[in-house]
PyMOL Python script that loads the backbone (N, CA, C, O; Angstrom):
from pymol import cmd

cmd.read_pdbstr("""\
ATOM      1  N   UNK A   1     159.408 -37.097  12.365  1.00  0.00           N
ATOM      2  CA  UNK A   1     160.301 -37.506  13.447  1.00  0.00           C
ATOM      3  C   UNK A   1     161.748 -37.613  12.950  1.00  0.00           C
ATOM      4  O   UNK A   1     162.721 -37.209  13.586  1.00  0.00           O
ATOM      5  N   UNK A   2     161.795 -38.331  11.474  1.00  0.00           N
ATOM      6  CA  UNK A   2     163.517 -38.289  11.079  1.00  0.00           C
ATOM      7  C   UNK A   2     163.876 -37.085  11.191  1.00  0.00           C
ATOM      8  O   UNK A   2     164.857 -36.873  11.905  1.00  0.00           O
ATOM      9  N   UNK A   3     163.114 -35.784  10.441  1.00  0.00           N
ATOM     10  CA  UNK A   3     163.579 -34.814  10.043  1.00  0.00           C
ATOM     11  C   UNK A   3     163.854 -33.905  11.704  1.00  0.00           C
ATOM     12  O   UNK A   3     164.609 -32.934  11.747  1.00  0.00           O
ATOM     13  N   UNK A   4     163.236 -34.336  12.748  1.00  0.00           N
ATOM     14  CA  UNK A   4     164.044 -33.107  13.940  1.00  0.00           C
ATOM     15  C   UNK A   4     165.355 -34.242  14.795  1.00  0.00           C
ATOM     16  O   UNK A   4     166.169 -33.847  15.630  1.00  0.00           O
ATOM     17  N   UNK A   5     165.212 -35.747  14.251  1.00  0.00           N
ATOM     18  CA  UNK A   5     166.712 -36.475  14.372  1.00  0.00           C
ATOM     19  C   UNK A   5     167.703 -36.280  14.012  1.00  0.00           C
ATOM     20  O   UNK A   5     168.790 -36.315  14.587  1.00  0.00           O
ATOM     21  N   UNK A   6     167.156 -35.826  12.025  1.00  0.00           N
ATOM     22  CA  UNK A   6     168.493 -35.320  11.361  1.00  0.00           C
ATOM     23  C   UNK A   6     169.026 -33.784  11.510  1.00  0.00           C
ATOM     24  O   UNK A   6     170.062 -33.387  10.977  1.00  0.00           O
ATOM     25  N   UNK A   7     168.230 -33.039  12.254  1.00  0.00           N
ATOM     26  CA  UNK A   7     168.311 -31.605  12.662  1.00  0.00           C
ATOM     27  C   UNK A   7     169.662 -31.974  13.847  1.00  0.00           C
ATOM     28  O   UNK A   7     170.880 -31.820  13.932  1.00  0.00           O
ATOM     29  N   UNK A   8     168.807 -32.405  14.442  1.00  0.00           N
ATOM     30  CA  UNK A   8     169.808 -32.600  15.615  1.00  0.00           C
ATOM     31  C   UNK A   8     171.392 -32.872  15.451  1.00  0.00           C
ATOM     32  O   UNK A   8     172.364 -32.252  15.883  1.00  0.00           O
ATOM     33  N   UNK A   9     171.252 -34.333  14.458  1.00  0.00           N
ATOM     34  CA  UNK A   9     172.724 -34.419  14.544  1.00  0.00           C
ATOM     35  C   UNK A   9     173.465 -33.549  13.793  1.00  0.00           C
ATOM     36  O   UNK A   9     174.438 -32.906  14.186  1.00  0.00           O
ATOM     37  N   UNK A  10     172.915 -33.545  12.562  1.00  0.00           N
ATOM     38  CA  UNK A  10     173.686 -32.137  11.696  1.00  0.00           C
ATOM     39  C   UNK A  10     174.075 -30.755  13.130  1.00  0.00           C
ATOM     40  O   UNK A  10     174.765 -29.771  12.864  1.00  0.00           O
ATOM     41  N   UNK A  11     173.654 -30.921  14.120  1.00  0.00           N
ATOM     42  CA  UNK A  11     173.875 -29.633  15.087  1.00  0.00           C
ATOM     43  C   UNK A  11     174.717 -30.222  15.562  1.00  0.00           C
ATOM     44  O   UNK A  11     175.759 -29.579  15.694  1.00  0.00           O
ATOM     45  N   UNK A  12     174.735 -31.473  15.984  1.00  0.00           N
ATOM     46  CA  UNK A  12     175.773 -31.959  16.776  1.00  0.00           C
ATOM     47  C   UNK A  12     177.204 -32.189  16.202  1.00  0.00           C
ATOM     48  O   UNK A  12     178.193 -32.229  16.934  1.00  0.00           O
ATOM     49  N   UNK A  13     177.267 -32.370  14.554  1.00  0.00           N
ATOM     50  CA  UNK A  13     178.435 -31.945  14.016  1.00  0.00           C
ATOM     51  C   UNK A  13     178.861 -31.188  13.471  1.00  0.00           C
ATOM     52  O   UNK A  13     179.973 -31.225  12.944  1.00  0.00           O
ATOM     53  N   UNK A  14     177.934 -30.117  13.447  1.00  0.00           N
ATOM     54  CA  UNK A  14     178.697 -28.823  13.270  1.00  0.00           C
ATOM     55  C   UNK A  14     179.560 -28.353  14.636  1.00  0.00           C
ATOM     56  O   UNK A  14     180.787 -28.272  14.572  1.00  0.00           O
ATOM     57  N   UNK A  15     178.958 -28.104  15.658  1.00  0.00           N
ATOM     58  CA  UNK A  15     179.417 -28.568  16.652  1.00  0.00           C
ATOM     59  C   UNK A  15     180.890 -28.733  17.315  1.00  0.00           C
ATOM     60  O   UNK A  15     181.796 -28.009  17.728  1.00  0.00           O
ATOM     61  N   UNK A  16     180.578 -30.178  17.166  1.00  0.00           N
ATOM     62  CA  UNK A  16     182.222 -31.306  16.988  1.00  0.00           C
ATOM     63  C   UNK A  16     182.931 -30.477  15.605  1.00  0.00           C
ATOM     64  O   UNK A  16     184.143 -30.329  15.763  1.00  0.00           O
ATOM     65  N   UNK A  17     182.520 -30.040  14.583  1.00  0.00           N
ATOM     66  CA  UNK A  17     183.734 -29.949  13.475  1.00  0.00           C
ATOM     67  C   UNK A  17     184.695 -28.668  14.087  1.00  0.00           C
ATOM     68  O   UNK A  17     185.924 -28.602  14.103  1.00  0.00           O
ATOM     69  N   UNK A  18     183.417 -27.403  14.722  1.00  0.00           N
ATOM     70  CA  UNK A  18     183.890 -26.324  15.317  1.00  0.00           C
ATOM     71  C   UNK A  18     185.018 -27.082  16.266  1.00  0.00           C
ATOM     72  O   UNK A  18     186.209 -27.082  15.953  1.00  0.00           O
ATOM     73  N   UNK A  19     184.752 -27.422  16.894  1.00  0.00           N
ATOM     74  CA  UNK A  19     185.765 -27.953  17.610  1.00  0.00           C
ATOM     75  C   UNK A  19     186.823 -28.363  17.482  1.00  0.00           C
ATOM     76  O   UNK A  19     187.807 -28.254  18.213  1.00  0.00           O
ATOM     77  N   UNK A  20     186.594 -29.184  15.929  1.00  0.00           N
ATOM     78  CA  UNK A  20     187.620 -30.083  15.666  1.00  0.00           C
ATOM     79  C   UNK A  20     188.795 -29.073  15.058  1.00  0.00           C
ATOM     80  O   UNK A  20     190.002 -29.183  15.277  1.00  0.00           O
ATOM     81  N   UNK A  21     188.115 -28.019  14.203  1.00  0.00           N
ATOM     82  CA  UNK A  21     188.829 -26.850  13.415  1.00  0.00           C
ATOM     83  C   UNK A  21     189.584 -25.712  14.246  1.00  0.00           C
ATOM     84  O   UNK A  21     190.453 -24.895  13.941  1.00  0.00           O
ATOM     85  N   UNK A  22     188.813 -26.030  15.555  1.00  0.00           N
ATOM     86  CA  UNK A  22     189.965 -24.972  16.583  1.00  0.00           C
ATOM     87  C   UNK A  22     191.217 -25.986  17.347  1.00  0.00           C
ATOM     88  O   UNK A  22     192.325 -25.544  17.649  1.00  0.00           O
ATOM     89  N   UNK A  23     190.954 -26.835  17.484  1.00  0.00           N
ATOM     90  CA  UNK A  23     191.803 -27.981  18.332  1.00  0.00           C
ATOM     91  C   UNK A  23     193.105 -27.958  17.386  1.00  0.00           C
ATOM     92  O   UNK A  23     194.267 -27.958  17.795  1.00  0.00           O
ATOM     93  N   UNK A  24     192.725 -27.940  16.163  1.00  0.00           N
ATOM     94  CA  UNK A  24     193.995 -28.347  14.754  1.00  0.00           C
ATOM     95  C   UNK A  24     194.774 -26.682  14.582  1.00  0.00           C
ATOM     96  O   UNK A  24     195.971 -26.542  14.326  1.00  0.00           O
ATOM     97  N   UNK A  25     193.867 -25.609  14.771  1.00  0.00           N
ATOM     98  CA  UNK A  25     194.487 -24.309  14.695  1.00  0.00           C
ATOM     99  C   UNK A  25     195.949 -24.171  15.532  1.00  0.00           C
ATOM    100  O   UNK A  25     197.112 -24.009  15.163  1.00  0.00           O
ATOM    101  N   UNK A  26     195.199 -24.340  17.041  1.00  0.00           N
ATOM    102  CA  UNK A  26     196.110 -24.562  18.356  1.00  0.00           C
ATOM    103  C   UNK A  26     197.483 -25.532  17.638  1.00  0.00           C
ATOM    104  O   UNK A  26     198.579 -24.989  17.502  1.00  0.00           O
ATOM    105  N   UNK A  27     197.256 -27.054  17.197  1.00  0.00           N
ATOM    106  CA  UNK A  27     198.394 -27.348  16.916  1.00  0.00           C
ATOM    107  C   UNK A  27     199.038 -26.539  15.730  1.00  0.00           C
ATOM    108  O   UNK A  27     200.240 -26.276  15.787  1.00  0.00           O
ATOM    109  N   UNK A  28     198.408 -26.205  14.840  1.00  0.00           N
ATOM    110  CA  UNK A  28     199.074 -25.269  13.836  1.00  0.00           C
ATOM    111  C   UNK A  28     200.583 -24.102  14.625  1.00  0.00           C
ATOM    112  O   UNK A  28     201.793 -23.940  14.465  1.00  0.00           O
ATOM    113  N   UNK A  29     199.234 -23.457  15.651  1.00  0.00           N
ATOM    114  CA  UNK A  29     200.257 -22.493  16.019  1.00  0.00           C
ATOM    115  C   UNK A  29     201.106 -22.667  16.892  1.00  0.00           C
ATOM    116  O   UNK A  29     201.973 -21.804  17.028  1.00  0.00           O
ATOM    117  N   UNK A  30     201.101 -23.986  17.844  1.00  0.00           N
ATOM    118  CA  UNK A  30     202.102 -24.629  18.400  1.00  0.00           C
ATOM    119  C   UNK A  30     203.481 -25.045  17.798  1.00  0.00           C
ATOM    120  O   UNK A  30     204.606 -24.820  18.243  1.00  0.00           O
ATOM    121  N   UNK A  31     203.005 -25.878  16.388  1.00  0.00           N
ATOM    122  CA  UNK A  31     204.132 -26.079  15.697  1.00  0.00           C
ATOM    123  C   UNK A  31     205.338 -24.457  15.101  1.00  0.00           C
ATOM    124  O   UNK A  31     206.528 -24.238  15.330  1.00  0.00           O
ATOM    125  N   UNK A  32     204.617 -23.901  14.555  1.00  0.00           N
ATOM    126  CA  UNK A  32     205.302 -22.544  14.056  1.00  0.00           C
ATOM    127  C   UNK A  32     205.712 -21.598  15.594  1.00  0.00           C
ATOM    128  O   UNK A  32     206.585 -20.745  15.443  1.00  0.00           O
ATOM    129  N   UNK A  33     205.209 -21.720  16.768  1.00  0.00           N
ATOM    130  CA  UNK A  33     205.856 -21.365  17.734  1.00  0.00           C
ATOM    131  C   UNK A  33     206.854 -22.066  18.197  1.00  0.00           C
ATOM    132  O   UNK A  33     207.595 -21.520  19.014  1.00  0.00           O
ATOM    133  N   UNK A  34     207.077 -23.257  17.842  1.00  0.00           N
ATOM    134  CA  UNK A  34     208.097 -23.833  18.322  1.00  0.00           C
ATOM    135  C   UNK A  34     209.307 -23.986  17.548  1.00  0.00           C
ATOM    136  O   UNK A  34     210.436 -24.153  18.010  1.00  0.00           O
ATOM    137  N   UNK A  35     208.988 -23.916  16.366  1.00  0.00           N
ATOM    138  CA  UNK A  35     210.479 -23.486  15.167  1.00  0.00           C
ATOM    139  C   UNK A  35     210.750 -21.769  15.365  1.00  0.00           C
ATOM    140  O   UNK A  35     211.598 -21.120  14.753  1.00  0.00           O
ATOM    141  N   UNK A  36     210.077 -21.401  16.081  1.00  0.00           N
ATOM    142  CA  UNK A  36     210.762 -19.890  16.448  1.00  0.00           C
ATOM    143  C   UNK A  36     211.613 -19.827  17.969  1.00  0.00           C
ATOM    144  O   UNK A  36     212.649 -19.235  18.272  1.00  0.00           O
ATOM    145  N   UNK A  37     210.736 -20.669  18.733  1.00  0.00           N
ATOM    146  CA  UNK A  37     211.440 -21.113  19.798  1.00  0.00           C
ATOM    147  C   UNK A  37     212.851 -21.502  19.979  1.00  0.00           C
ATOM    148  O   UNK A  37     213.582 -20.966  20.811  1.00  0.00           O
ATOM    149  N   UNK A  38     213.259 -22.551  19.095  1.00  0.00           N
ATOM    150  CA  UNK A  38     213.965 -23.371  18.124  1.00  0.00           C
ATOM    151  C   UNK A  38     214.959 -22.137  17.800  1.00  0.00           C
ATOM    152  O   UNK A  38     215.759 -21.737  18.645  1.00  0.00           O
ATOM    153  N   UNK A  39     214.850 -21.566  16.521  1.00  0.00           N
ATOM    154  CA  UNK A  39     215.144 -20.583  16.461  1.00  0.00           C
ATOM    155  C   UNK A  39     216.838 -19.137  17.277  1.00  0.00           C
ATOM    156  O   UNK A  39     217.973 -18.740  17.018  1.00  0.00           O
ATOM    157  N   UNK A  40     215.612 -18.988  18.376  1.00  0.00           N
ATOM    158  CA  UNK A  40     216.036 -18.143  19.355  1.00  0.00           C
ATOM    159  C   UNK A  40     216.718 -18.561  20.175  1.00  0.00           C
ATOM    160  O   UNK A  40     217.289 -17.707  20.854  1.00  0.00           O
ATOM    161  N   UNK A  41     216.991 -20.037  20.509  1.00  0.00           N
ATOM    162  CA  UNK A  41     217.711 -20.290  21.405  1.00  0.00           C
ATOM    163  C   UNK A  41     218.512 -21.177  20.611  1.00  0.00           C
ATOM    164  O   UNK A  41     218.972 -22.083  21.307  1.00  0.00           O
ATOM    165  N   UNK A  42     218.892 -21.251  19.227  1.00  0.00           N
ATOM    166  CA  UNK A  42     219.893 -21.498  18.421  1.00  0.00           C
ATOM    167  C   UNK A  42     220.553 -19.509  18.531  1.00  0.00           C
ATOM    168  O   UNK A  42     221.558 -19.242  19.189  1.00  0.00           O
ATOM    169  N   UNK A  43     220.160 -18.970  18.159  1.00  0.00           N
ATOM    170  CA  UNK A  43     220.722 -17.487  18.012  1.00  0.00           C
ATOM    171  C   UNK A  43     221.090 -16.945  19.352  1.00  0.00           C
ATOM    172  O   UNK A  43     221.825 -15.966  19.227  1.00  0.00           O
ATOM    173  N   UNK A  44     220.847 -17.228  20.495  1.00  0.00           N
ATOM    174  CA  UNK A  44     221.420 -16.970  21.943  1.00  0.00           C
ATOM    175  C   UNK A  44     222.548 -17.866  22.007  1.00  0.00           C
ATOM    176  O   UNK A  44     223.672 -17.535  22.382  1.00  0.00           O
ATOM    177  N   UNK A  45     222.060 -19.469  21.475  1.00  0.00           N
ATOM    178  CA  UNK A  45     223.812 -19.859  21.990  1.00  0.00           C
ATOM    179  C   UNK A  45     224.832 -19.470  20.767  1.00  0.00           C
ATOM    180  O   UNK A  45     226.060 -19.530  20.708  1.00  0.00           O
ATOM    181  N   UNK A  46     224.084 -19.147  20.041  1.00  0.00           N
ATOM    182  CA  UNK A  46     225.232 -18.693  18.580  1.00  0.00           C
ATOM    183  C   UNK A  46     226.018 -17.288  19.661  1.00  0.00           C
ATOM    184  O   UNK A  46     227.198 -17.122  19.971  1.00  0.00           O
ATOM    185  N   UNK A  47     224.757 -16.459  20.009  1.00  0.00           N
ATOM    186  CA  UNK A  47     225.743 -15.202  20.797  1.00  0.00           C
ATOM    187  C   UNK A  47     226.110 -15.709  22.177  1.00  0.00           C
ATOM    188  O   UNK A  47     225.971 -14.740  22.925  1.00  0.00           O
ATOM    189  N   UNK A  48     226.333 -16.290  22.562  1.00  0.00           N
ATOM    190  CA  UNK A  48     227.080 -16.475  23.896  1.00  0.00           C
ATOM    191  C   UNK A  48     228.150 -17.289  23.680  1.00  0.00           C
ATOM    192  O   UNK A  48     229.026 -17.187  24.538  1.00  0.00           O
ATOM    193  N   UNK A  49     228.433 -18.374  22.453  1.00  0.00           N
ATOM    194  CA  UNK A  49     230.067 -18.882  22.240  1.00  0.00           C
ATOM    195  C   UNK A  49     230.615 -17.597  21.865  1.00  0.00           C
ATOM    196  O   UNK A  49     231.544 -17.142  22.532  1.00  0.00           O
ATOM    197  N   UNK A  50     230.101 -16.887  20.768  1.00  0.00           N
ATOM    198  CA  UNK A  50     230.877 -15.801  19.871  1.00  0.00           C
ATOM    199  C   UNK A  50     231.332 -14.666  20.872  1.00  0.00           C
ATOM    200  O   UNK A  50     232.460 -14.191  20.996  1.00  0.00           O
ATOM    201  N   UNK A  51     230.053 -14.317  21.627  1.00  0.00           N
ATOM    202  CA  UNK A  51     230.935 -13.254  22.917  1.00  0.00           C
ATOM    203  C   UNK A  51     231.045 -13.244  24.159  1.00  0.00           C
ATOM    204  O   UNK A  51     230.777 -12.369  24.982  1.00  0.00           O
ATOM    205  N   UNK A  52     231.717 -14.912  24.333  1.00  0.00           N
ATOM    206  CA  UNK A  52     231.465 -15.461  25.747  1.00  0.00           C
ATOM    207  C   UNK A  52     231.172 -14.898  26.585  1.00  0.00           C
ATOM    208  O   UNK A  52     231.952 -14.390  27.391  1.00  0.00           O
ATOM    209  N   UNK A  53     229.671 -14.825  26.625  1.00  0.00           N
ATOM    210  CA  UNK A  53     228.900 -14.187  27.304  1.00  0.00           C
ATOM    211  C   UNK A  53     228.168 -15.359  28.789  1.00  0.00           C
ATOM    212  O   UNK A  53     226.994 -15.705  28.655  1.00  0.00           O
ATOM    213  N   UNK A  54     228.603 -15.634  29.503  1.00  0.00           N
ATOM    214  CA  UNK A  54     228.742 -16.502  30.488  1.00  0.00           C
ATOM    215  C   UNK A  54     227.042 -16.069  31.165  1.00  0.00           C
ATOM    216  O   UNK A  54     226.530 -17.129  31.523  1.00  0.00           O
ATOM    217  N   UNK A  55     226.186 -15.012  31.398  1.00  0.00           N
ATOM    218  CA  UNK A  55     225.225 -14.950  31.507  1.00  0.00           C
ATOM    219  C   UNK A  55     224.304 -15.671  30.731  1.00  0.00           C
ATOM    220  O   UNK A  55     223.634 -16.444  31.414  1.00  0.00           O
ATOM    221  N   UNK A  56     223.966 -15.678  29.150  1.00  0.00           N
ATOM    222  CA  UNK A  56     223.548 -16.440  28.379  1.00  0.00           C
ATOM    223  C   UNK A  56     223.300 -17.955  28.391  1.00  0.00           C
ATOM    224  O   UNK A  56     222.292 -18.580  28.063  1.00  0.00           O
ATOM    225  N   UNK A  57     224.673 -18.449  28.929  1.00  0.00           N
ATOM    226  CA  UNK A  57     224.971 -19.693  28.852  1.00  0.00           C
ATOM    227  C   UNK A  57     224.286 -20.389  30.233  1.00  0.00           C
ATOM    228  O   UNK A  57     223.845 -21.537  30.295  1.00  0.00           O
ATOM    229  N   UNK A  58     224.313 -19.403  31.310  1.00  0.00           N
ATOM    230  CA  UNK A  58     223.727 -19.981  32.281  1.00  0.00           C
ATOM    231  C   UNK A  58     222.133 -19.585  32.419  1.00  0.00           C
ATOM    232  O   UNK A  58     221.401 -20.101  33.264  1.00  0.00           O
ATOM    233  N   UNK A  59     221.708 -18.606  31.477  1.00  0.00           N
ATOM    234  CA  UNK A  59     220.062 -18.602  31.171  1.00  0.00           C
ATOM    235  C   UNK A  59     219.629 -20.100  30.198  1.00  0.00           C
ATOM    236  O   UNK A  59     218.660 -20.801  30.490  1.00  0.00           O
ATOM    237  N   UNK A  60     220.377 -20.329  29.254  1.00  0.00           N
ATOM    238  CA  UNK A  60     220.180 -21.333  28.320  1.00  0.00           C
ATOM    239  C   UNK A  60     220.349 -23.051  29.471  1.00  0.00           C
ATOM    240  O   UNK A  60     219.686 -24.067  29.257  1.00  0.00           O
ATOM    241  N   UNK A  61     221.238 -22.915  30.438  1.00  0.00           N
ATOM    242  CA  UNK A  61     221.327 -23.573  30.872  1.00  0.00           C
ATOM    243  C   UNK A  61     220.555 -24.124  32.160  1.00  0.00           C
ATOM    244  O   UNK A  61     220.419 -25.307  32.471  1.00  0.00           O
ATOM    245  N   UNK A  62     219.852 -22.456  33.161  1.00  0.00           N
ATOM    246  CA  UNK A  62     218.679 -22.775  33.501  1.00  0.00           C
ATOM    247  C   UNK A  62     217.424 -23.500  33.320  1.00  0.00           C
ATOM    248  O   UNK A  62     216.700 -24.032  34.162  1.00  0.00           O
ATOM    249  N   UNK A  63     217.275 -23.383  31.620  1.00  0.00           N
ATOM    250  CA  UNK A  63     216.227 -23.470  31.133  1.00  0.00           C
ATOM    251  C   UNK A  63     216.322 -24.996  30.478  1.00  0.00           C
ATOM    252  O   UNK A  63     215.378 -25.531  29.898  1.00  0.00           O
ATOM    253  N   UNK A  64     217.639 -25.609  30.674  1.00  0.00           N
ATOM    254  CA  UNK A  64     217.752 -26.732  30.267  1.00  0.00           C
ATOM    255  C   UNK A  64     217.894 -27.478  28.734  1.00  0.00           C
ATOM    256  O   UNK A  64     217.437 -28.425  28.096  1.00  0.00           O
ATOM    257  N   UNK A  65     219.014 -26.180  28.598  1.00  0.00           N
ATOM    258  CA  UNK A  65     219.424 -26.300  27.213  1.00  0.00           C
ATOM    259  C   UNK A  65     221.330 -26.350  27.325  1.00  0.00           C
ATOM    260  O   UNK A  65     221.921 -25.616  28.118  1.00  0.00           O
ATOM    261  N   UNK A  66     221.966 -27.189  26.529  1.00  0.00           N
ATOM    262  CA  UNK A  66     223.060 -27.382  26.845  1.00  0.00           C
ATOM    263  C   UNK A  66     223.844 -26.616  25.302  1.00  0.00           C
ATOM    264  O   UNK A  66     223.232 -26.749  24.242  1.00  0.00           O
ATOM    265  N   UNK A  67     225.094 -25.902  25.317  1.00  0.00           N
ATOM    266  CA  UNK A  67     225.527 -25.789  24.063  1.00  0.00           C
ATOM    267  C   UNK A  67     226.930 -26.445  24.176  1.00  0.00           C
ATOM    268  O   UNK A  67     227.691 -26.516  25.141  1.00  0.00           O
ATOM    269  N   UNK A  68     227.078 -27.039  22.523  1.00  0.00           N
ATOM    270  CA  UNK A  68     228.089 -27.868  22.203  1.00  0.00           C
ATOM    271  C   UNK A  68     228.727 -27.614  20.847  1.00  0.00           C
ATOM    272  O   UNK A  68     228.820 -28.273  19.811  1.00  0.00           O
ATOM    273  N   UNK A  69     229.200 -26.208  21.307  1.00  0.00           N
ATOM    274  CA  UNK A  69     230.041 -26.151  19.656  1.00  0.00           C
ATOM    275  C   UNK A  69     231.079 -27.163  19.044  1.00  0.00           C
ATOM    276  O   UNK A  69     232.210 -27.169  19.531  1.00  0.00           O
ATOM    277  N   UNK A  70     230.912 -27.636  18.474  1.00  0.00           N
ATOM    278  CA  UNK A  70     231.726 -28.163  17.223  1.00  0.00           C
ATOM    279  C   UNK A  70     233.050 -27.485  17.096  1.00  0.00           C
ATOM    280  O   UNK A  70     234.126 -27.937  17.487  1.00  0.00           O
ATOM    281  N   UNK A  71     232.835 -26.332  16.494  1.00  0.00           N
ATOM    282  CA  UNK A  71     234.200 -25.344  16.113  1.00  0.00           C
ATOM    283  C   UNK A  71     233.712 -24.078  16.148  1.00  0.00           C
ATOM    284  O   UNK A  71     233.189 -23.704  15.098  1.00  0.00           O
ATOM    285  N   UNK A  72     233.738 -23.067  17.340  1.00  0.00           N
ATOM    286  CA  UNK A  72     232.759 -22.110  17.316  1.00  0.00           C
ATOM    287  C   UNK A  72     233.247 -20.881  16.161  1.00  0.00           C
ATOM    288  O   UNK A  72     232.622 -19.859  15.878  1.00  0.00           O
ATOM    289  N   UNK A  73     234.416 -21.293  15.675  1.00  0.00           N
ATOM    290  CA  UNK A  73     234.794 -20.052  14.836  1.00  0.00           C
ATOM    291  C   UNK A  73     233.954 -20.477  13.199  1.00  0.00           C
ATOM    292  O   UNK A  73     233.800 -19.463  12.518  1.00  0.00           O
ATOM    293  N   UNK A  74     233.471 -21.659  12.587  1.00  0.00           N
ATOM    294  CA  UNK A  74     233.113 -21.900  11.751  1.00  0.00           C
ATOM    295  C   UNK A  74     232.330 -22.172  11.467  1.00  0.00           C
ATOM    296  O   UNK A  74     232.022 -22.048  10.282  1.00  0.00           O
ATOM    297  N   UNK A  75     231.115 -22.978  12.812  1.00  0.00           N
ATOM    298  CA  UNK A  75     229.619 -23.647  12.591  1.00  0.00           C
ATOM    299  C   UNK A  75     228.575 -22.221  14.057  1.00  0.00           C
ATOM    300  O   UNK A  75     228.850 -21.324  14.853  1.00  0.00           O
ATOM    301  N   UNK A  76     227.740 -22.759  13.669  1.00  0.00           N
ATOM    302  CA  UNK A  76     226.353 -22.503  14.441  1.00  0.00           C
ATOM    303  C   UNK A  76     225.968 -23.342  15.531  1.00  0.00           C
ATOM    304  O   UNK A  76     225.084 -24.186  15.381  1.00  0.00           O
ATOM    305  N   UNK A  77     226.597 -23.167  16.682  1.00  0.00           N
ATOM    306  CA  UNK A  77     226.306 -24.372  17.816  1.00  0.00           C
ATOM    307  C   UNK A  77     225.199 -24.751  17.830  1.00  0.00           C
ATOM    308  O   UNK A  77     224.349 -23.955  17.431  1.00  0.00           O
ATOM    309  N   UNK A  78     224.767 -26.088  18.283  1.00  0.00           N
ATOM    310  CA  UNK A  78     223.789 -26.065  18.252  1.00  0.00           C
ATOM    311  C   UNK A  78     223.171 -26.330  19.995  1.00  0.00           C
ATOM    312  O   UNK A  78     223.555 -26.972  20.972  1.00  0.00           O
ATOM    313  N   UNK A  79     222.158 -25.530  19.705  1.00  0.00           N
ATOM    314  CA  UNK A  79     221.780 -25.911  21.345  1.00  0.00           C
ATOM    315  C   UNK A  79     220.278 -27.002  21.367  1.00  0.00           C
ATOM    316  O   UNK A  79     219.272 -27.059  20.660  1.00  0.00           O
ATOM    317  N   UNK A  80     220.606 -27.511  22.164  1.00  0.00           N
ATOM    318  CA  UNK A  80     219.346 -28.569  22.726  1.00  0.00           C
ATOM    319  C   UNK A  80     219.074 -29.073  24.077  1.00  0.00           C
ATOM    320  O   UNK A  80     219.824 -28.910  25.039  1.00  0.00           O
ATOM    321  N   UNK A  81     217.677 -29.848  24.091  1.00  0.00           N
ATOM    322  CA  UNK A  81     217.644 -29.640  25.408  1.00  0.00           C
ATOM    323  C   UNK A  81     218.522 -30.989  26.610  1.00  0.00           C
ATOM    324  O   UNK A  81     218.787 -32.188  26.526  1.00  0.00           O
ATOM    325  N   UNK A  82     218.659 -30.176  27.372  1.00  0.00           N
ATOM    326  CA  UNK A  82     219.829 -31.180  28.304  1.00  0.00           C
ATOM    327  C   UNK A  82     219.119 -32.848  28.818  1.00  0.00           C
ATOM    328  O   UNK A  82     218.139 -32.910  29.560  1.00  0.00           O
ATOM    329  N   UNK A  83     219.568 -33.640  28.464  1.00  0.00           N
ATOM    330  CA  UNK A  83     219.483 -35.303  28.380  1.00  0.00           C
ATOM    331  C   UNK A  83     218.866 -35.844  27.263  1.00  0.00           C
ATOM    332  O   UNK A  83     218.289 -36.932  27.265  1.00  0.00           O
ATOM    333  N   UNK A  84     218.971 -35.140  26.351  1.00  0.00           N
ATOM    334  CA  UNK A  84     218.304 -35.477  24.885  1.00  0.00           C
ATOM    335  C   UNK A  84     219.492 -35.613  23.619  1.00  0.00           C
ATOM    336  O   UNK A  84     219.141 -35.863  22.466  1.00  0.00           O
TER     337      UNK A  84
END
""", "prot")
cmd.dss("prot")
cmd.show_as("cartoon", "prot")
cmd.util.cbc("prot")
cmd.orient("prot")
């Protein structure tokens, strides 16, 4: 009787670990999608101060990202998201 109890649960955490090992993947690739995210909409508002590109600024700004250069001839604006 132990031995089809301990069958069982050993099934039941293999199981749960499967689970647990895809749940942690997802955040894996969440995080590294989001420093590319990050990324790209640092390099859009970098190109829309540099070639005031007024389309850009109002895609970035749709999307609820604000840019605030510093000194656009010397830094990398940085963009982030609007009320943050």
């Amino acid at each position: 009787m132990l031995v089809i109890v301990n069958s069982i649960l050993v099934l039941g955490n293999v199981s749960r670990q499967t689970d647990v090992n895809q749940r942690q993947q997802f955040i894996n690739q969440s995080v590294q999608l989001s420093r590319i995210s990050q990324a790209l909409v640092n390099a859009l508002a970098q190109s829309a101060v540099e070639n005031g590109d007024n389309d850009i600024k109002e895609l970035l700004a749709e999307s609820g990202f604000t840019i605030q250069p510093a000194n656009p001839q010397t830094e990398t604006p940085p963009a982030s998201p609007a009320g943050k």
